[in-house]
C-alpha positions as CSV (number, residue, x, y, z in Angstrom):
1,X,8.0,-3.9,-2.8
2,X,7.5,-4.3,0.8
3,X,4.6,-6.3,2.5
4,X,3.1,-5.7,5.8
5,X,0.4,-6.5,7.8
6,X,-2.0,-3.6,6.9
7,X,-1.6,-1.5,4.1
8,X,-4.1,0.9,5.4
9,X,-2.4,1.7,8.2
10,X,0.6,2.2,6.4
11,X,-1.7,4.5,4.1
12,X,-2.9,6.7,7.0
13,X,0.6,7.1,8.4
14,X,2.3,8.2,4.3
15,X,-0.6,10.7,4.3
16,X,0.3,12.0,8.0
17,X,4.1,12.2,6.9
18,X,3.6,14.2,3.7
19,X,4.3,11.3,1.2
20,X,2.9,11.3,-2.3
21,X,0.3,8.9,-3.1
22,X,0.1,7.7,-6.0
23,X,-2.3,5.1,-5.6
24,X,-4.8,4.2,-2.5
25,X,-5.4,1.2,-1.1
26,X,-7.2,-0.9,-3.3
27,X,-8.1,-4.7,-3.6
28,X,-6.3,-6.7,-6.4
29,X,-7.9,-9.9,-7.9
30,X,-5.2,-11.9,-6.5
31,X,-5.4,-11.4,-2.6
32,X,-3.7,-8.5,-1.9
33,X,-4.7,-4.8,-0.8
34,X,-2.1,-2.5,-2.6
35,X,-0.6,0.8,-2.2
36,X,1.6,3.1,-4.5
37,X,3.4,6.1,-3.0
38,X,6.1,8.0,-4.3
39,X,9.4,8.4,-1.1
40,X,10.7,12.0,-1.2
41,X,13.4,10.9,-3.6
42,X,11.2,10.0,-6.4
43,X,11.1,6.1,-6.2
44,X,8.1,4.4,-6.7
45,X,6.8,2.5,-3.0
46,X,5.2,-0.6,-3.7
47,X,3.6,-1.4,0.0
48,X,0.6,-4.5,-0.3
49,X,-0.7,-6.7,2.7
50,X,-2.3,-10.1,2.2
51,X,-6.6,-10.0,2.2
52,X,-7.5,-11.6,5.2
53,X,-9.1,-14.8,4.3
54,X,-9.1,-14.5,0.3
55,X,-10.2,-17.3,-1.8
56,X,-9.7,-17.9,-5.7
């Protein structure tokens, strides 16, 4: 898993570079925006960012 500051950007670059992606940037229900990609030796990319000012 890695976490960085936004997972959208992260998103547009994947898509730029030819990654698979397995998942788009969605909003979990515990404060973080998540991404899935595939690197191009088949491991699964976990990349998620913190919500800006999420609340329980």
């Amino acid at each position: 898993m890695f976490v960085v500051d936004n997972t959208d950007e992260v998103f547009k670059i994947a898509k730029t570079e030819g990654f698979e992606v397995l998942s788009e940037p969605t909003d979990t229900f515990y404060g973080q925006r998540r991404l899935l990609l595939k690197d191009p030796n088949g491991a699964l990319v976990d990349v998620s960012s913190p919500i800006p000012n999420f609340e329980f």
